[in-house]
N, C-alpha and C positions, 0 to 999 in steps of 0.2 A: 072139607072146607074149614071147617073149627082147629082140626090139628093143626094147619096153616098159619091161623091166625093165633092160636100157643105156640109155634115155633118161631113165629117176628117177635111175637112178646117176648119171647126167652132170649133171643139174640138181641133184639134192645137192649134186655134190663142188663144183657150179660156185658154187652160194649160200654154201657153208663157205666158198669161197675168198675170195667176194665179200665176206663178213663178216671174216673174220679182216685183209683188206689194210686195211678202215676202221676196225675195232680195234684194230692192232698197237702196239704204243709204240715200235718204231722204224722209221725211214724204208726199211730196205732190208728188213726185212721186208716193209711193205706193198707195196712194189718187186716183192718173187718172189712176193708172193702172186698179185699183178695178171698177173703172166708168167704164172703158173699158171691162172688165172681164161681167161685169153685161149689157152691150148694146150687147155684142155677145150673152150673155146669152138668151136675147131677140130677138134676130134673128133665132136662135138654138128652142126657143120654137116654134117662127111661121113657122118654115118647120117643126116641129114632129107635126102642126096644133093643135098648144094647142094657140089658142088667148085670152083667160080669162085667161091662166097662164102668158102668153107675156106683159098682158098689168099690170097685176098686179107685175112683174117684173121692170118693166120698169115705174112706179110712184114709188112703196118702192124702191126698190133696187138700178136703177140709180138714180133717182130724190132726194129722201129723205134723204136715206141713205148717197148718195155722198155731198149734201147741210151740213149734219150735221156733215161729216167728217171734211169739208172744213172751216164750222163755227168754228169747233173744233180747228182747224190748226189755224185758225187765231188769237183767243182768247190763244190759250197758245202761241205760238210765238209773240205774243204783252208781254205777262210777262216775255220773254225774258228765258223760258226755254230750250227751241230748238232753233237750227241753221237756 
């Protein structure tokens, strides 16, 4: 019963997150929202007890993925295309 109810919490907090990164009006929001989306994702795999999917998760998809958003961000807002 308790895992039940951390596994709606996780898929809630995981949908808000998902919503709010494709809603944001600015780019580094949608940025931490997606880092966010991807660190519950992380948490969601190790209670379904998948930790070779958790962890591989959690280097691409937080780590990598959000590093190269970020680098992104900062490289075109240095050329002064975005706000």
């Amino acid at each position: 019963m308790e895992n039940n109810i951390i596994e709606i919490f996780i898929g809630i907090l995981m949908l808000f997150a998902g919503i709010k990164a494709v809603t944001s009006k600015k780019m580094l929001d949608s940025i931490l929202y997606l880092s966010l989306l991807s660190m519950v994702a992380v948490v969601g795999f190790v209670i379904m007890k998948a930790p070779d999917v958790a962890i591989t998760e959690a280097v691409i998809g937080s780590g990598l993925v959000t590093a190269v958003f970020l680098l992104t961000y900062s490289v075109v807002k240095k050329s002064g295309d975005i706000a």
